[in-house]
C-alpha positions in Angstrom: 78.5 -108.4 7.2 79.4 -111.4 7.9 78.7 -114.6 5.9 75.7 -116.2 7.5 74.2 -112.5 7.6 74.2 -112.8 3.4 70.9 -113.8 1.9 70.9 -117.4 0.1 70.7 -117.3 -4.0 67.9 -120.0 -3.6 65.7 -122.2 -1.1 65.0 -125.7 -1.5 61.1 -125.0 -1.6 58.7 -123.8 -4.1 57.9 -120.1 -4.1 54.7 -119.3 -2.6 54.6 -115.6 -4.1 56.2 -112.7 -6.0 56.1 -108.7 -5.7 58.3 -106.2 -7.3 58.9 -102.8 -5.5 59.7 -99.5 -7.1 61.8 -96.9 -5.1 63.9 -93.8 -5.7 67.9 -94.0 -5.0 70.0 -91.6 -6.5 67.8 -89.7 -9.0 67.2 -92.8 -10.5 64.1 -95.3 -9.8 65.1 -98.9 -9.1 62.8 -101.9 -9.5 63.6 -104.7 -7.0 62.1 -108.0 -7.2 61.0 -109.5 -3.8 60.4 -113.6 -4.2 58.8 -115.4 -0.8 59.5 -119.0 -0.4 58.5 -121.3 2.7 61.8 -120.4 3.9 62.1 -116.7 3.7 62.3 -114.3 1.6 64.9 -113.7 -1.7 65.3 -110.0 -2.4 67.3 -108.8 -5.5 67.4 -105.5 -8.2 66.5 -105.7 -11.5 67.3 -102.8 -13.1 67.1 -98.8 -13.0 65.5 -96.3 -14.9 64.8 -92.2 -15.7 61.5 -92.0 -14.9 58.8 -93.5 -12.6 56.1 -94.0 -15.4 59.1 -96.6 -17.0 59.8 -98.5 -13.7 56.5 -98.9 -13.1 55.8 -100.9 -16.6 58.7 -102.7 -16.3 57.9 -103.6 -12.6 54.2 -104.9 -13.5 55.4 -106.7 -16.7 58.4 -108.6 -14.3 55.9 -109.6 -11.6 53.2 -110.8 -14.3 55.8 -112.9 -15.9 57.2 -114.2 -12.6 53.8 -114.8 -11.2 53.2 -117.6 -14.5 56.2 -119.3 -13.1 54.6 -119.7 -9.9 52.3 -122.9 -9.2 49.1 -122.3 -7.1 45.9 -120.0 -7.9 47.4 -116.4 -8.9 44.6 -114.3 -7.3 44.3 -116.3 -4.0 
């Protein structure tokens, strides 16, 4: 990969949304946290855990807390 390929820490604009994604990689489920800005789109993992049910919570309490952070109506 070369260095313009690599995704940028940060944009210069305000994020306009937030979503976390649960997935499965090697018997272990990973929570990723996915942050859109005017710009594109910042993608990074949070953490992993043993079961489902526990990524799940801790994917939902991540995303509610981000989404406080950002500025704008939450539900549209």
């Amino acid at each position: 990969m070369s260095p313009s390929d690599e995704q940028p820490d940060h944009f210069a604009g305000p994020p306009l949304g937030v979503d976390t994604v649960v997935r499965f990689e090697r018997g272990r489920w990973v929570v990723d946290i996915a942050v859109t800005f005017p710009e594109g789109v910042v993608r990074r993992t949070v953490n992993d855990y043993a079961t489902e049910r526990e990524a799940t919570i801790a994917a939902n309490w991540i995303r509610r807390g981000a989404d406080r952070d950002i500025d704008g109506p939450v539900n549209g």
